[in-house]
N, C-alpha and C positions, 0 to 999 in steps of 0.2 A: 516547272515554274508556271505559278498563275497568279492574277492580277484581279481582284475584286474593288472596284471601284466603290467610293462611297454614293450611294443613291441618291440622284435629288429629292428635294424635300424631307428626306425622313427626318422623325421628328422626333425620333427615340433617343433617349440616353445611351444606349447601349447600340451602337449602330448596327443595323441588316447586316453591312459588308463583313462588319466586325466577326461577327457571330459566323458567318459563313467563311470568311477565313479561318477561324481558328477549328471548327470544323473539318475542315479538308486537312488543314495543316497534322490534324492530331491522326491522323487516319496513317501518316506518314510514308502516304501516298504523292504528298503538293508541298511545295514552297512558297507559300504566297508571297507577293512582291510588296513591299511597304511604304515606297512609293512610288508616284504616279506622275508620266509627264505631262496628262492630260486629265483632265474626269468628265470627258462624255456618257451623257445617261441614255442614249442610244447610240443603236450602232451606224443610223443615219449618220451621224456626228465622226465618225471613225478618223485619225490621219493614221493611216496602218505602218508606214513607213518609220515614225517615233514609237511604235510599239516592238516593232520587226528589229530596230536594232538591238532593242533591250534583251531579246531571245524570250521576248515571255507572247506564244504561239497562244493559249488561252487569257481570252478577257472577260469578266462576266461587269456587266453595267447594269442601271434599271431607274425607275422614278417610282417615287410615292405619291397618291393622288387622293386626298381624304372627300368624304361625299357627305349631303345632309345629315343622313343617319348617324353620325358619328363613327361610319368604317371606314376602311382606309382600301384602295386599289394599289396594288404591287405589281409593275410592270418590270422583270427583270431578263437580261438578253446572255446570250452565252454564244462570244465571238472568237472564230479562227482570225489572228491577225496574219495569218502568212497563206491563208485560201482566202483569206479580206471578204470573207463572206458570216451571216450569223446563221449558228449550228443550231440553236435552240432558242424559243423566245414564249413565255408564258403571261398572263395573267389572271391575277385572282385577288378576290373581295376578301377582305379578315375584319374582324371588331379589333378594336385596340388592344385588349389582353390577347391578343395572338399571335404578337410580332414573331415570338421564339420560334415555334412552332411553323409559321412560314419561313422561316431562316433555313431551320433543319430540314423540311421539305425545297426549298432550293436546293439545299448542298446535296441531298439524298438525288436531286433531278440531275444535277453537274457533275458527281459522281460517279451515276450509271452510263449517261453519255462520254464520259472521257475511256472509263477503264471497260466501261459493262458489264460490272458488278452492282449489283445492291448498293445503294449506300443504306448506314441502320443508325442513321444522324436523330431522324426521328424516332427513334425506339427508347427505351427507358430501364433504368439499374436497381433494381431490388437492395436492400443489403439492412444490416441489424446497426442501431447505433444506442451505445451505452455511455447517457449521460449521468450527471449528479444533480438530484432534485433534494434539496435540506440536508447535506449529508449522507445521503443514500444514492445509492444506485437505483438507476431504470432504464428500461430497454423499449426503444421504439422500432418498430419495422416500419422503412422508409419506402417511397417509391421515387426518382427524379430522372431527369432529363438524362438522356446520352453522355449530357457534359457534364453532369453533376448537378446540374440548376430547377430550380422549380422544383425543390422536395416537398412531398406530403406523405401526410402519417396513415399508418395502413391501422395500425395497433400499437398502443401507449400500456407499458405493464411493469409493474413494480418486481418480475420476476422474467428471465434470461428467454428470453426468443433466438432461434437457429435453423439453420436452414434454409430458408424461403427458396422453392420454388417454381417457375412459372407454367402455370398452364400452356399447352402448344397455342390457345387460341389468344394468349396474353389476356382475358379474364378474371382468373382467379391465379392466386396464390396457395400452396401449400406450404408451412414450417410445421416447427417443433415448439409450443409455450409450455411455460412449469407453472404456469398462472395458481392452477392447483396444488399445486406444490411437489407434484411429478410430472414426470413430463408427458406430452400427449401431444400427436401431431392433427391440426387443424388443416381443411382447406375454405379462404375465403373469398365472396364474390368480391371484386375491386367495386362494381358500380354500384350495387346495394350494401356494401357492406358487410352482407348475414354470411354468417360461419356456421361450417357444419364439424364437428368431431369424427373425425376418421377413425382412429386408437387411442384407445385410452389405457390397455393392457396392463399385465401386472408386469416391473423388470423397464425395460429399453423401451423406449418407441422415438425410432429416429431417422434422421436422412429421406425425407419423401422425396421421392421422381417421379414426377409426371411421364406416362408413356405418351412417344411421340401422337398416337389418336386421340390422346385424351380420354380412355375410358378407363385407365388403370394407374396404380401408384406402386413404384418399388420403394419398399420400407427394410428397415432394420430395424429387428424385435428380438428380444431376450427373453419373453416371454415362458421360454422351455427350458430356459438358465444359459442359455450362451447366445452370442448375438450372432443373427442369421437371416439371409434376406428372404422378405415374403413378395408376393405378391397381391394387392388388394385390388379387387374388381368393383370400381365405381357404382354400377347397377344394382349389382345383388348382393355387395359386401361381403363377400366370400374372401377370404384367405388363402393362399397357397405358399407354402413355404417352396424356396426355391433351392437354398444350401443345407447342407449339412455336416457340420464338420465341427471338431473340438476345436479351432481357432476362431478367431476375431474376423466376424465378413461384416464388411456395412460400408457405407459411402457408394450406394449403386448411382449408376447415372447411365442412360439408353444410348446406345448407337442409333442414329437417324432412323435406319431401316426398319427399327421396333425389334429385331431379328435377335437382338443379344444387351446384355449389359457390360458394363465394366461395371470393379468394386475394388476396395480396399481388402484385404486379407493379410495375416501373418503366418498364414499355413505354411509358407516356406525360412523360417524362420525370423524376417523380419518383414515390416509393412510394405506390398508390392500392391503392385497394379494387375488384376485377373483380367479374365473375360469369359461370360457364361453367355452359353448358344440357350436360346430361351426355349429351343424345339426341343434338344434331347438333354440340358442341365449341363452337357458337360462346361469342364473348366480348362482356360486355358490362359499361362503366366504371360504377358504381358513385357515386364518391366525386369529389367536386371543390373543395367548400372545403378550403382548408392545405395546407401545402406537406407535411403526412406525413400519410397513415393506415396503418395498418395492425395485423397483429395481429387482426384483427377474429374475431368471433363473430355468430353468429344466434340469434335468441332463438326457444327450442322454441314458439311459436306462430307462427314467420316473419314476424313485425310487425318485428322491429326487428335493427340492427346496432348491438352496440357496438365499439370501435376504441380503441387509441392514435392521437393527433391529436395533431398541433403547427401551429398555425395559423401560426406564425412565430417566430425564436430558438432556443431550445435548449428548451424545456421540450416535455416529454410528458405528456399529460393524455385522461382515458378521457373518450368521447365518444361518443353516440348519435344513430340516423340512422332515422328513422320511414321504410319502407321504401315506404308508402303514399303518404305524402306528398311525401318527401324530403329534408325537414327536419331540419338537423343542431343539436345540443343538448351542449355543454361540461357535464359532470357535476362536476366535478375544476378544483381549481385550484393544485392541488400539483407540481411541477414534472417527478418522474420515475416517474410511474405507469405501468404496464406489465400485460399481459394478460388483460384483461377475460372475465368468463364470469360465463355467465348462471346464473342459479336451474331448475330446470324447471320452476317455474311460472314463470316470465317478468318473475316482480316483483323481483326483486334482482338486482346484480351484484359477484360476488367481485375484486379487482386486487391486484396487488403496489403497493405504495407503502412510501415511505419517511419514518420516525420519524427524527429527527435522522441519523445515517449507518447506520441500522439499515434492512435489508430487511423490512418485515411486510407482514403481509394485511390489505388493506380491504374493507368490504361498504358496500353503499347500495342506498337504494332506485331502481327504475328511475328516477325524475324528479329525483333525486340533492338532496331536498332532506334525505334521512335519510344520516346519515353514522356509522361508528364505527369503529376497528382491532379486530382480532380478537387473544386474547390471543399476547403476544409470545413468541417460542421462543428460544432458544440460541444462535441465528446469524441468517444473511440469508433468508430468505423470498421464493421466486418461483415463475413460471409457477403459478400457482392454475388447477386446473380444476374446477369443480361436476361429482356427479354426478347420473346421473337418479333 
C-alpha cells in the first residue's frame, strides 16, 4: 500500500500524482490508496498517527513551484509514516512539456528505494501499427512512453514493417521493411533519423537482434534456400552463418551474457524454443510442453523465457519458463497474444493482444497476476519491443 498525494500547485490536466500512481500500480508491485485523510505537500506538515491507522507505511507528497522562465520546480518527498521520518526528498527544474517524464523519473526514484530494483517507468515501447490511410493499409513504427503515451513515428510506409529492435544503448532501432517490395532489414539512428540497409539479400531477411555490445546483429536469411541464423558484424559487415539444418531456424534473440542465443526451430518436429552456445554452435532444446512455442525473449537477468505458447487448439497465449528450474507458467488466457518482451528490469512483460477485433498492447506483471492494455491507438498494434 501507498499513498500519492496530489501536489500543491500542479497545474497539469493530468496530475503528477496521477501518472505516478498508476505507474507503480501497473508494476503490480503497489496498491495505491485513493483516498486521502489529509494532503500535505511536505513532510514538515505530517499527522503520522491518521496515516498509521490506514496501514499505508509509504507516503509520497511534493509542491510545484513555476519561475520567470516559464519552468516549473518539482519538489517531491517520500515518507515512512510508521519510522514518521522522510526516506527520500528530491528536486528538479523541467520546462512545461516535461511534466511526464518527471513523473516517470519519480516513480523510477520510489521504485528503487522501496524494492531496490530498477524501476524502467522511464523507458520506452517500440511496436508496428497498421492503420487505414483512403482505403489502404500502412504501417508505422512507433516509439512511446512505458505507459503507452507520447507516441512518435519512427517510419510511415505504405508496405508492412516487423520486428523492430532495440539497440543495447537504446539509439537505434533495427526491423525488417518490404518498402521495396521485399523485404530487407534496416537499422535506424532514433536522433538523426539516417538509416543504414544491413540486408538486402535474395530469399528471407528477417528477425534482427541486436547483440548485447552492440557490435553485431543475429538475423534470419534464406538466402541458401532455407532459413537460417547468420551473424552480421556491424564493422566490417562480414556474414557468418550460424545453423545449419533442413528445418525452419529464425526468431534469434541473445541471452544477456552475449554467450548464446535462443531461436525458434521445428527440427523437432514442431516450433520449440532451442538454444545455441555461440562458442562451439552447439544446439540445445529448450521447451517441451505444447505443441507451439515460440517467439520467445530472455529476460535482461537470464532467469526467465517468455514465449507465445499453445498447449493445444488454436489459441496463442504468452507464457513463462524459469530457466533455473524449468518450470513453465500460462500468464495469459486470451486467445491470440503475440510477442512478448521483457521490461529491463525483469518485472514486466509488454505483448500484443487483442480487444475485441482490435490489435493493442498488453503489459503484466512477470507472475501475470497484474494485468492492463496500454492506451489504444488508431489501428492494430503488434510486435512490441521494450527498450533498455
Amino acid at each position: 500500500p501507498i499513498a500519492v498525494v496530489p501536489f500543491a500547485n500542479d497545474p497539469t490536466s493530468e496530475a503528477l500524482n496521477s501518472i505516478i500512481s498508476t505507474n507503480l500500480m501497473r508494476s503490480g508491485l503497489f496498491k495505491p490508496a485513493e483516498q486521502f485523510p489529509e494532503k500535505p505537500s511536505n513532510s514538515a506538515d505530517f499527522v503520522f498517527p491518521i496515516w498509521q491507522v490506514l496501514g499505508l507505511d509509504y507516503v509520497v507528497v511534493g509542491n510545484v513551484t513555476p519561475d520567470l522562465n516559464g519552468q516549473f520546480t518539482i519538489q517531491y518527498e517520500l515518507v515512512s509514516t510508521n519510522q514518521e521520518k522522510r526516506l527520500l526528498g528530491e528536486s528538479m527544474t523541467i520546462p512545461a512539456n516535461r511534466w511526464r517524464e518527471a513523473a516517470h523519473f519519480i516513480s523510477d526514484r520510489i521504485f528503487k528505494y522501496i524494492t531496490g530494483i530498477d524501476g524502467s517507468f522511464s523507458t520506452r515501447i517500440a511496436y508496428v501499427l497498421q492503420y487505414q490511410q483512403d482505403g489502404k493499409n500502412r504501417y508505422r513504427l512507433e516509439i512511446a512512453d512505458a505507459d503507452g503515451r507520447q507516441p512518435r513515428t519512427v517510419l510511415d510506409s505504405a508496405e508492412p514493417i516487423l520486428s523492430p529492435s532495440w539497440s543495447p544503448d537504446g539509439k537505434s532501432i533495427a526491423y525488417v521493411s518490404f518498402e521495396s517490395g521485399k523485404p530487407a532489414i534496416y537499422a535506424q539512428d532514433l536522433a538523426t533519423q539516417k538509416r543504414a540497409i544491413i540486408t538486402q539479400l535474395k530469399g528471407l531477411n528477417g528477425a534482427p537482434a541486436w547483440s548485447p555490445d552492440g557490435t553485431k546483429l543475429a538475423l534470419t536469411l534464406s538466402k541458401d534456400g532455407n532459413p537460417e541464423l547468420y551473424l552480421f558484424d556491424l564493422s566490417n559487415k562480414k556474414l557468418t552463418r550460424l545453423t545449419n539444418h533442413y528445418a525452419i531456424d529464425t526468431e534469434a534473440r541473445w541471452f544477456p551474457d552475449g554467450r548464446g542465443l535462443i531461436f525458434t526451430s521445428d527440427r523437432g518436429g514442431s516450433p520449440q524454443i532451442y538454444r545455441l552456445d555461440m562458442a562451439s554452435l552447439e544446439v540445445k532444446r529448450l521447451t517441451f510442453e505444447g505443441s507451439f512455442n515460440g517467439r520467445a525473449s530472455v529476460s535482461p537477468d537470464g532467469r526467465y523465457l517468455a514465449m507465445v505458447h499453445r498447449k493445444s487448439g488454436q489459441s496463442f497465449q504468452i507464457a513463462v519458463q524459469d530457466l533455473q528450474t524449468g518450470g513453465l507458467t500460462r500468464l495469459t488466457d486470451t486467445p491470440l497474444d503475440e510477442a512478448p518482451s521483457f521490461s529491463p528490469n525483469s518485472q514486466m512483460i509488454v505483448y500484443s493482444t487483442r480487444q475485441g477485433n482490435k490489435g493493442v498492447l498488453g503489459i503484466m506483471s512477470l507472475d501475470g497476476r497484474f494485468k492492463l492494455q496500454l492506451p489504444a491507438s488508431d489501428g492494430q498494434v503488434r510486435e512490441p519491443a521494450w527498450s533498455p
